[in-house]
N, C-alpha and C positions, 0 to 999 in steps of 0.2 A: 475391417474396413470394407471387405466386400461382401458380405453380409448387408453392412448399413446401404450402400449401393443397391442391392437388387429390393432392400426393403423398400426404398424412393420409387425407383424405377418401375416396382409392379404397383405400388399406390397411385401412383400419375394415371398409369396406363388402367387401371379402375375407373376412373374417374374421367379418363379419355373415352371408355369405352360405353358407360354412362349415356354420353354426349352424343357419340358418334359409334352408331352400330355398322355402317357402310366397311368401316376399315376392321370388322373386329379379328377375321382371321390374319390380316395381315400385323396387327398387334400384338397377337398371340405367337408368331413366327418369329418376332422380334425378340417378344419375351425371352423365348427359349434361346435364340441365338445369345441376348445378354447375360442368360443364367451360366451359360456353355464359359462365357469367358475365363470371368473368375474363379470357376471349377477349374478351368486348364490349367490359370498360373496358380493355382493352388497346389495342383500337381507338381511341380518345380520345383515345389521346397518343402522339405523333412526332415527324418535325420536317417544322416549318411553310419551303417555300422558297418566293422569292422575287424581284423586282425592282423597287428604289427608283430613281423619275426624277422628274428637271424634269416640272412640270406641263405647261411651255410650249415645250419643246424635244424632249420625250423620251430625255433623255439620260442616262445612268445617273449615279446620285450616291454619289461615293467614298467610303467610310471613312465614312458617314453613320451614325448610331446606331441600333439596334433594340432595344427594351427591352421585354420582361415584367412587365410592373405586376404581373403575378398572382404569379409566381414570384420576380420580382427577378433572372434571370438576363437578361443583354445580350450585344449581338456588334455586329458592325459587317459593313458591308457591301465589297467587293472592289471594284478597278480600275470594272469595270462594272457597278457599283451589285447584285450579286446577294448572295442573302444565306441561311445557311441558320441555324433557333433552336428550339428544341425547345419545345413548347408543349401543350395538351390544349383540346380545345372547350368555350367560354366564357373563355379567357382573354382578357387585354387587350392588345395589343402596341401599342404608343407609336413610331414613326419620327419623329425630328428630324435637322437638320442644319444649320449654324451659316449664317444669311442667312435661312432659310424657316418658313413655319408648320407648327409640330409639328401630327401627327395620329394619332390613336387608332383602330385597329378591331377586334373581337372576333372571336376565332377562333371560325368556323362549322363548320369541318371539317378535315382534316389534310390539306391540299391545298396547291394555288400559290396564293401572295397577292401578286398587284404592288399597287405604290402609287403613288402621282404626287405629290408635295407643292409646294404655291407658293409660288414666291418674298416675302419678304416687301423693300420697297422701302424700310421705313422700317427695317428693321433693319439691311439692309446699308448704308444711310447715317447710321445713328448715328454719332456723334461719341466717339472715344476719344481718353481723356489721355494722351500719348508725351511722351518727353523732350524737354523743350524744344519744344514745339509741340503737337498734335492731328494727328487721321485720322480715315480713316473704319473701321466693322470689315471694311469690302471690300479695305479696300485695305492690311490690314493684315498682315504674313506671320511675325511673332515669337508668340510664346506670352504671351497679353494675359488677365487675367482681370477681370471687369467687375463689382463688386458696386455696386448703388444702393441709392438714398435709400429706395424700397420694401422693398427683403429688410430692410434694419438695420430699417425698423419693425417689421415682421412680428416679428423674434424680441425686444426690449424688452431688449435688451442693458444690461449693468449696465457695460462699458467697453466702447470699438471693437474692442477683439482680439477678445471675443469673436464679433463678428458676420461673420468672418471665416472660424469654427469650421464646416466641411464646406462651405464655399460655390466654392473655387475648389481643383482638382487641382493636385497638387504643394506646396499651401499646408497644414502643419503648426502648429496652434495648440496652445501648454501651460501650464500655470498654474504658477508661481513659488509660490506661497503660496494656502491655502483662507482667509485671512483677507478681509476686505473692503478694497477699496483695492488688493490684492494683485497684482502685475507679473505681465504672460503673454510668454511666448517666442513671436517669430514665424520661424519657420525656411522657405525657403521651396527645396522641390528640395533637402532634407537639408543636412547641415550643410559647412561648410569644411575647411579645411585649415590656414588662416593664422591661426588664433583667434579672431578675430572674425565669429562665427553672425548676427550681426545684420543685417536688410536695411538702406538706405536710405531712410528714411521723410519725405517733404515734403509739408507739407501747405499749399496756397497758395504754396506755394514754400519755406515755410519747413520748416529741418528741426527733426524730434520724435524724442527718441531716448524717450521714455515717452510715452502716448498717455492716458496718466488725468488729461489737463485736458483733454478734449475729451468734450463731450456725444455720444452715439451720434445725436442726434436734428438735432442741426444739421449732418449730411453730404449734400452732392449725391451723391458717388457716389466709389467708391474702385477705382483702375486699380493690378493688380499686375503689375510688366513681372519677364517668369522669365526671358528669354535673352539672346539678341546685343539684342533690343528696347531691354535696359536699358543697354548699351554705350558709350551717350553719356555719360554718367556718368562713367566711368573705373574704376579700381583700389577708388573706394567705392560702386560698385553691383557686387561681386563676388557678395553674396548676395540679389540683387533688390532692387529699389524698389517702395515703396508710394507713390502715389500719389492724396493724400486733397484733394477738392475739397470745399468747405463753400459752403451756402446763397447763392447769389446774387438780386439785387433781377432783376423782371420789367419787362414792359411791362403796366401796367395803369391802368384809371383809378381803381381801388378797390384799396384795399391787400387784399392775400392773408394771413391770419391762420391761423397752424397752431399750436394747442396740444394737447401730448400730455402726459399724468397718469396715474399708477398708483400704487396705493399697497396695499402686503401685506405678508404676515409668510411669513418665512421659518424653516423647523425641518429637522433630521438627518434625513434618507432612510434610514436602516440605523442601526443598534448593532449595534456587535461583541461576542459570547456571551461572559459570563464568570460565574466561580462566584458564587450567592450565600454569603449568609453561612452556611447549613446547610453546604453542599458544602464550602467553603473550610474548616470546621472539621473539619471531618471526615478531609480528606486531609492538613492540618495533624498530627492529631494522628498520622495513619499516618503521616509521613514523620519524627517527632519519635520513635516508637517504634519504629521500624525504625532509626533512627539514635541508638537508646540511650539517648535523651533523656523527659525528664518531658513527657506531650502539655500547651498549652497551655491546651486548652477543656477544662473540668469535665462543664459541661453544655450539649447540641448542642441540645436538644429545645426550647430557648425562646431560641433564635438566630433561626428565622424565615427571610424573606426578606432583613433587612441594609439596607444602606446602597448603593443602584445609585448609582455614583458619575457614570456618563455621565450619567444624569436629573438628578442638582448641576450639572454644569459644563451641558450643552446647555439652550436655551431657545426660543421662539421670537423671531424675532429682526424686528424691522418696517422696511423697504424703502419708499422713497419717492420719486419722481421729479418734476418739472414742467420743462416745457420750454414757450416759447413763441418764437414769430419772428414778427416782419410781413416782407411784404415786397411791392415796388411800384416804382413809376418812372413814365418818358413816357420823350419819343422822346429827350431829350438826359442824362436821368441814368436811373441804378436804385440803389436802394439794398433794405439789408435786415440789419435792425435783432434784434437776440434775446439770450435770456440762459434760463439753467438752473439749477436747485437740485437736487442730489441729496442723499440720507441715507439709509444702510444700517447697523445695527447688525450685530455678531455674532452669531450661534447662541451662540459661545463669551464668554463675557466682556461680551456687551453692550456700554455703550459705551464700556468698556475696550481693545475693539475694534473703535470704527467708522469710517465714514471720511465726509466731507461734504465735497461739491464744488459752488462757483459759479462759475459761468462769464456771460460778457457777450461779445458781438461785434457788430461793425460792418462792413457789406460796401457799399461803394461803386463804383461806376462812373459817369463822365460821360464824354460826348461837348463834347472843347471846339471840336476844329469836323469836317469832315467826313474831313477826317485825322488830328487828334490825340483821341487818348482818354488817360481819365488812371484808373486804377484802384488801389484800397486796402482793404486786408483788416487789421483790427485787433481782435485779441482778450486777454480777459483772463479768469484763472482763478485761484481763490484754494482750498486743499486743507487740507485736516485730515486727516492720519491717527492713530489708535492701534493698538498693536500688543499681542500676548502674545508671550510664547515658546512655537514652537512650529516644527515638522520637526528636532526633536533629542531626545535622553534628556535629562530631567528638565522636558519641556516641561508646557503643562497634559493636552493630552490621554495622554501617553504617564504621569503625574500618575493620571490619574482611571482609567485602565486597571490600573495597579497597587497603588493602594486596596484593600486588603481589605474586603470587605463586612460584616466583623464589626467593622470602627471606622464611629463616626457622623459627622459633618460639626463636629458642636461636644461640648463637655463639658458636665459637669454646671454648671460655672461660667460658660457660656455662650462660651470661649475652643473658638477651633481648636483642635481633635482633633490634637494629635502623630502622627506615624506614625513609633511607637516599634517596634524593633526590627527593621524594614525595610532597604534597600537607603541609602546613602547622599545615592544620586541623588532616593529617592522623599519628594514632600511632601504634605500635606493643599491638592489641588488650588483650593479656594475660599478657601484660604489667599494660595497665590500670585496670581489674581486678585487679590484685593482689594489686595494689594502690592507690584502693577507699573505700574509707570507710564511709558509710555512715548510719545511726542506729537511728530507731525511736522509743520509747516507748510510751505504750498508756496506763493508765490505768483510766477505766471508774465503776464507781457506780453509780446506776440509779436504780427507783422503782418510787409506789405508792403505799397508803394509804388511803382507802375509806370506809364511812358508808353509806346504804340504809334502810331507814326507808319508812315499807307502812304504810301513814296516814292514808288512806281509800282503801275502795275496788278501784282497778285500779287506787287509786294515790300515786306516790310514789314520796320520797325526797331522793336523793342523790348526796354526797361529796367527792370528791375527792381532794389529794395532791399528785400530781405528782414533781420527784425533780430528777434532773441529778449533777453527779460533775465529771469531767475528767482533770485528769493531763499529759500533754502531753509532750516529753523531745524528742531535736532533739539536735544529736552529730557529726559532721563532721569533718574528718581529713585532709588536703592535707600535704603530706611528704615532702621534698626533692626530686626531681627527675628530671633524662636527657631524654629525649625520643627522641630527634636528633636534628641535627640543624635547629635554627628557629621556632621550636612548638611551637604555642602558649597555650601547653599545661606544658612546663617546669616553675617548683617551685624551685626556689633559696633560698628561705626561708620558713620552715614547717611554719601551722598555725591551730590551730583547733578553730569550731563555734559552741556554744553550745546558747541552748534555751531552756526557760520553758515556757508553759502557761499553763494557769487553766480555765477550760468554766463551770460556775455552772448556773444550772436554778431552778426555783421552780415555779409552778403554784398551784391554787384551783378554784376548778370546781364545782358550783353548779347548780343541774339541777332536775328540775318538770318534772315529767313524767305523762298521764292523760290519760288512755284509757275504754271507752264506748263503750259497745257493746250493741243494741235495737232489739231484738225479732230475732238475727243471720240476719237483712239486712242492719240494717245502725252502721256503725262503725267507732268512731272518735279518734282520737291520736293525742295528744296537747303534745308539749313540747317545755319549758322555760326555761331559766336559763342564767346565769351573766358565764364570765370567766377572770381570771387575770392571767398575766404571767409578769413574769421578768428573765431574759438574763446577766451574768454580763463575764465579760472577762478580765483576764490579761496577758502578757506577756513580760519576760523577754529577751535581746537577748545580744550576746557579742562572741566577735572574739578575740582570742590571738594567739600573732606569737611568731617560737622560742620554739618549744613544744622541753623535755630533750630527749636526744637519738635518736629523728628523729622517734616514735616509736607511734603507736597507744597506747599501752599500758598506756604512760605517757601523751595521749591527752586530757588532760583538761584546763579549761581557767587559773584558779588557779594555774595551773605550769609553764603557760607559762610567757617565761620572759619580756615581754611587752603587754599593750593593748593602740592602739594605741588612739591618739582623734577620736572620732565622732566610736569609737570599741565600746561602750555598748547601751545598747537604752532599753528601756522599753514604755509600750503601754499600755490603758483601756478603755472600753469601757460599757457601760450600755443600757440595752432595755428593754422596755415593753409595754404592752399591756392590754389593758382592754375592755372588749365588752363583750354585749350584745344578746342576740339569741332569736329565738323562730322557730316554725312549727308545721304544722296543716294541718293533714293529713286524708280525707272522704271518705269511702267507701263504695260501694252501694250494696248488694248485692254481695259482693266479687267479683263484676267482673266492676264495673266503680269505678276509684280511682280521 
């Protein structure tokens, strides 16, 4: 671009000088002053090279990160830690690398920048959750990603998926529904092959095939295993394991008390542009007089602005949260004790669709003597949801998009607005609110029960029972109602659908754990063990028409005055699992695994 500049600049000044010989020398001063410019900030920007090392060894550090805070462009560094990044003076560049403490220096000039960064002692000995056991991150060689109990606070996540959302590479978060309450997809390292996209998710051992009875707020820390890491698993960690550890008690003499509160309203970020009622009349009547027809509107001039149907259906909608935990111990127990309330209404439908979650847990540990521990995680979560319809044609918002802006919300008689001579599909959106009714309840109890015995130095046995039970109730109403002629959304006969299921599981996990360590260079970690699991599922379903008084209140299947044939059904199902494990794991000198 500065190029194209001096190219303008000195063709003007040709043709200035053409004209005007009087000024030529002082045109030609200018010139060069102009040329000088973009030469200077030319100079500002290059690229910056380099060399990243051990502080304490000088030794160059591989594939280590180099990042532009200013620009946001990164690179990495080669075999021997060199590195080349394009940069301008006053930028920021940022070196990290996974063990040591990141550091920042501001480009001063377009020159060589080595760096040195030091080892950090406590991160390479941090503790990661692996299957069936723990590591360190030093000693770790699979593709591990680490989110804690700090980042989920930071972002005030309204479910755990979301705090998931750009935290760890290869890890793909998507929302199932804009509703509250609403399922998200965890996909991790793209999808499968064999149908089933979903990871492995156990949280205390226990597995979670939905993660909306869990507080965001009562997590230690959440391990995503992406490769052979997650391998011990078998055939059902094909698409990763999530690995969720929740709140354990301390050692202290004063219990540790953490409560977190937020409370706000939530409203639509965007509206999507549509006619108002002036416009909407207007091309109405053109498309009715170009197609030979009588135009509908008489008079456009006292149409106005209309009826914004997204300002009917959207609202602000209020959000609420509290969490609290103690937690505490001495030398021979810990415990840690907590419970949560959430409630989040709709932008849409209010609380027609919202969702309200309690949850309670209990997390124990004792020492019953200086071999046997005995440990137990027990939680319970109780869920309400409501829903609309909605991600289909004739939902509310695809409803309130096809509203004409020249009908109002109600009539002169105070009745929903018809939305006569429309599409079949289309209805008076705060119609269908108010005459859906749709209500799920969830209530889940889930834990584990485990003992660890150390046989010998560095070997140790332990057992676990992990066990879920959840009872789920779905209740649906459809009323009586007109919404215009032709809908194919008109009920001539109320009906409501009720269902129960129940999903219980229980597993036991035995596992040998076996670590040798030879003079601090060779270090070995064996571990074995058997696992069983079993799956069992029922469910109840049944449709009655005919509910008394046309009324939710009296919507049950038990009052309704028929059930038709082929109205009831029930369902069961049973699964399990049994397999086998093991891994073995050598380390040479803490630095070849």
């Amino acid at each position: 671009m500065f190029f194209l500049s001096i190219s303008f600049i000195f063709s003007r000044l040709l043709i200035d000088n053409r004209t005007n010989t009087t000024n030529h020398m002082k045109q030609r001063l200018w010139l060069v002053f102009l040329y000088l410019i973009p030469m200077g900030l030319l100079a500002q920007t290059g690229t910056v090279t380099g060399t990243l090392t051990d502080a304490s060894t000088d030794e160059g550090l591989a594939f280590a990160n180099i990042f532009n805070l200013t620009t946001t462009i990164g690179t990495v560094t080669d075999l021997d830690g060199n590195y080349e990044i394009l940069a301008s003076v006053g930028d920021i560049l940022e070196m990290s690398y996974v063990g040591y403490i990141s550091a920042k220096a501001t480009v001063t000039g377009i020159e060589k920048m080595n760096f040195a960064l030091n080892s950090s002692s406590a991160l390479l000995n941090e503790v990661v959750v692996i299957g069936y056991g723990s590591s360190t991150k030093k000693e770790i060689t699979g593709a591990v990603s680490i989110v804690k109990a700090e980042e989920v606070a930071k972002l005030n996540p309204n479910r755990l998926e979301q705090a998931l959302q750009g935290q760890s590479a290869g890890v793909q978060i998507s929302s199932q529904s804009g509703s509250p309450g609403g399922g998200y997809n965890i996909r991790i390292r793209g999808i499968s092959t064999n149908g089933d996209n979903n990871p492995l998710i156990l949280v205390d051992g226990v597995r979670y095939a939905d993660l909306s009875a869990l507080d965001p707020y009562s997590i230690e820390s959440i391990n995503i295993l992406k490769d052979a890491s997650a391998s011990i698993y078998g055939v059902q960690a094909a698409n990763g394991v999530v690995l969720i550890t929740t709140k354990k008690g301390t050692k202290s003499d004063k219990p540790v008390i953490d409560f977190h509160a937020y409370v706000g309203t939530q409203s639509s970020a965007r509206r999507i542009p549509v006619l108002n009622a002036t416009e909407y009349a207007i091309l109405s009547n053109e498309a009715h007089a170009n197609g030979g027809q009588t135009p509908p509107f008489n008079v456009i001039s006292d149409l106005g602005e209309g009826t914004d149907w997204q300002d009917e259906v959207f609202q602000n909608a209020p959000i609420r949260n509290y969490f609290l935990n103690v937690r505490g111990g001495g030398d021979k127990a810990r415990y840690a004790i907590g419970g949560s309330y959430f409630d989040q209404q709709g932008i849409v439908g209010g609380e027609k669709a919202g969702f309200k979650r309690y949850t309670g847990n209990v997390n124990l540990d004792v020492d019953l003597s200086e071999k046997l521990k005995f440990n137990s995680v027990v939680t319970y979560a109780k869920q309400n949801r409501k829903t609309l319809s909605e991600n289909a044609i004739g939902s509310v918002l695809f409803n309130a998009l096809n509203m004409p802006s020249t009908l109002t919300p109600f009539d002169e008689d105070g009745d929903y607005t018809l939305a006569e001579g429309l599409g079949a599909e289309v209805i008076n959106p705060l119609q269908q609110i108010a005459n859906t009714f749709n209500n799920v309840d969830v209530n889940r109890f889930s834990g584990t029960a485990g003992l660890s015995y150390d046989i010998a130095e560095g070997l140790t046995f332990t057992s676990s029972l992990p066990f879920n039970f959840s009872l789920v109730t779905n209740r649906g109403f459809s009323p009586i109602e007109f919404y215009g002629s032709g809908k194919v959304f008109n009920t001539v006969e109320s009906s409501v659908s009720e269902s129960t299921q129940t999903y219980s599981s229980w597993g036991w996990d035995n596992v040998l754990n076996y670590t040798y360590a030879y003079d601090n260079v060779h270090k070995i970690d064996v571990t074995a063990g058997t696992s069983m699991y079993e799956e069992n599922f029922q469910g109840v379903y049944a449709t009655g028409f005919g509910v008394p008084n046309n009324s939710f209140e009296f919507a049950a299947v038990s009052q309704a005055n028929e059930i038709r044939p082929g109205g009831a059904s029930s369902g069961a199902g049973t699964f399990r699992l049994m397999s086998q494990f093991g891994r073995i794991q050598y380390g040479y000198n803490y630095k070849y695994l």
